[in-house]
C-alpha positions as CSV (number, residue, x, y, z in Angstrom):
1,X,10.6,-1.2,-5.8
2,X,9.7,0.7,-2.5
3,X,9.0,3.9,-4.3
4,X,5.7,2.5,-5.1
5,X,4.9,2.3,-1.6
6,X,6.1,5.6,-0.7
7,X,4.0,7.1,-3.5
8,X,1.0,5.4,-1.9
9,X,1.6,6.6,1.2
10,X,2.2,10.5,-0.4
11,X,-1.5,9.6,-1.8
12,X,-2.7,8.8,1.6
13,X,-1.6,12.0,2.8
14,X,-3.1,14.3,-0.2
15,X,-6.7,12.3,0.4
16,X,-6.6,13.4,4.0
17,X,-5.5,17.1,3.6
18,X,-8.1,17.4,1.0
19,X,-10.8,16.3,2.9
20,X,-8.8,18.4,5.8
21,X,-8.7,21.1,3.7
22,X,-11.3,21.2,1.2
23,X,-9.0,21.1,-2.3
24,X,-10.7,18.8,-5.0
25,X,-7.2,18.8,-7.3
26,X,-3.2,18.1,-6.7
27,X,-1.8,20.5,-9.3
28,X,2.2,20.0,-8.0
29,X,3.9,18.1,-5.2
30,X,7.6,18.9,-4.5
31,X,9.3,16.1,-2.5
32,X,12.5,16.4,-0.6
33,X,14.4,13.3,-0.7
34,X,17.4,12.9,1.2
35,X,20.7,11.3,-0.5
36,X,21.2,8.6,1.9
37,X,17.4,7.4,1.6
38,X,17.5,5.1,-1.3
39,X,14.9,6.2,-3.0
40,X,15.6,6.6,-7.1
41,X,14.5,9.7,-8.2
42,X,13.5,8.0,-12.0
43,X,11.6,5.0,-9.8
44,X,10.1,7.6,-8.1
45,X,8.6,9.4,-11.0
46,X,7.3,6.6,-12.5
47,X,6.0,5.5,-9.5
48,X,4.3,8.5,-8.9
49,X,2.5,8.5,-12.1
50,X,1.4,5.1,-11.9
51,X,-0.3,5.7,-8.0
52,X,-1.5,9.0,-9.0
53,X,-3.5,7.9,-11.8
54,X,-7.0,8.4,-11.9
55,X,-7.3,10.0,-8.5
56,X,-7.1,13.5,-7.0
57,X,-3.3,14.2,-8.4
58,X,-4.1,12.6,-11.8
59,X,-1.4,14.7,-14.0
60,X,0.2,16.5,-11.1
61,X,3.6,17.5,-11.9
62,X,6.2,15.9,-9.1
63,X,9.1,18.1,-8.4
64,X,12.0,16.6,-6.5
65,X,13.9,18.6,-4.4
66,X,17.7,16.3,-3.6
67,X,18.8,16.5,0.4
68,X,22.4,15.9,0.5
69,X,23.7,13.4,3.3
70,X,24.9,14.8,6.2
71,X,26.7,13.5,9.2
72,X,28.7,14.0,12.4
73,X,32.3,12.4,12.9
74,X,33.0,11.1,16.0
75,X,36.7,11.3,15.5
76,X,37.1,14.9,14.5
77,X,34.3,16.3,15.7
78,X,32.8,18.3,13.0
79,X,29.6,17.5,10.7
80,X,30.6,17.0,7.3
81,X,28.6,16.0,4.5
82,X,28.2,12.7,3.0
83,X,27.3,11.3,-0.7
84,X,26.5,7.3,0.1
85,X,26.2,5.8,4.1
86,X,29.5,4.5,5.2
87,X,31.5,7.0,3.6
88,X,34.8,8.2,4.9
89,X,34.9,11.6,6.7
90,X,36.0,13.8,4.1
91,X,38.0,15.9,6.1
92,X,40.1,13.2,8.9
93,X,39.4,9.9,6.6
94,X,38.1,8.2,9.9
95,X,34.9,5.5,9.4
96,X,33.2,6.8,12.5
97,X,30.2,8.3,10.9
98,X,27.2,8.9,12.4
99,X,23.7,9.7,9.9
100,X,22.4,13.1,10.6
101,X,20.4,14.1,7.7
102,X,19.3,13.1,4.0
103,X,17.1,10.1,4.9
104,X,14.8,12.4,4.6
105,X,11.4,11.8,2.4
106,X,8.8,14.4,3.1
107,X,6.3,16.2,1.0
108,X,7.7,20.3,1.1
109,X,4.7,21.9,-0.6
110,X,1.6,21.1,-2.6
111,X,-0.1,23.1,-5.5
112,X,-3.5,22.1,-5.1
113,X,-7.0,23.9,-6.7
């Protein structure tokens, strides 16, 4: 399960704003997470709960914001959007596909005391 990881690595980055910035508490963290990362939203809220415990963002309420996939097609020129990686082009059917956006997972704001 890689969402423990990612949570660790979210934890790395509140310890060094805080003692960047001088908060002592992690009230809310939203996370934008792209469709096409592979990243379980459920995994990742039990993960963050787990890796949050007993440290600066003990309780902190995670909000996930979803990305949707997004790519460019090679064969009709035009950026469509995309639910799972090697999907069709919605609009010419053609495999030719390339990743633009949803990969995506980034902390968007903090609550913080």
């Amino acid at each position: 399960m890689h969402e423990i990881s990612l949570c660790e690595g979210v934890l790395q980055v509140l310890q060094t704003e805080s003692a960047r910035q001088g908060f002592r508490r992690v009230k809310q963290v939203w996370l934008e997470i792209g469709e096409l990362s592979s990243v379980e939203p459920e995994a990742m809220r039990f993960s963050f709960d787990v890796v949050m415990r007993d440290t600066l963002a003990d309780s902190a309420r995670l909000n996930i914001i979803r990305v949707p996939g997004a790519a460019w097609c090679m064969q009709c020129a035009k950026n469509v959007t995309v639910k799972q990686r090697f999907d069709e082009c919605p609009e010419c059917g053609s495999y030719q596909l390339q990743v633009t956006g949803g990969e995506e997972v980034k902390i968007k704001e903090l609550e913080v005391e």
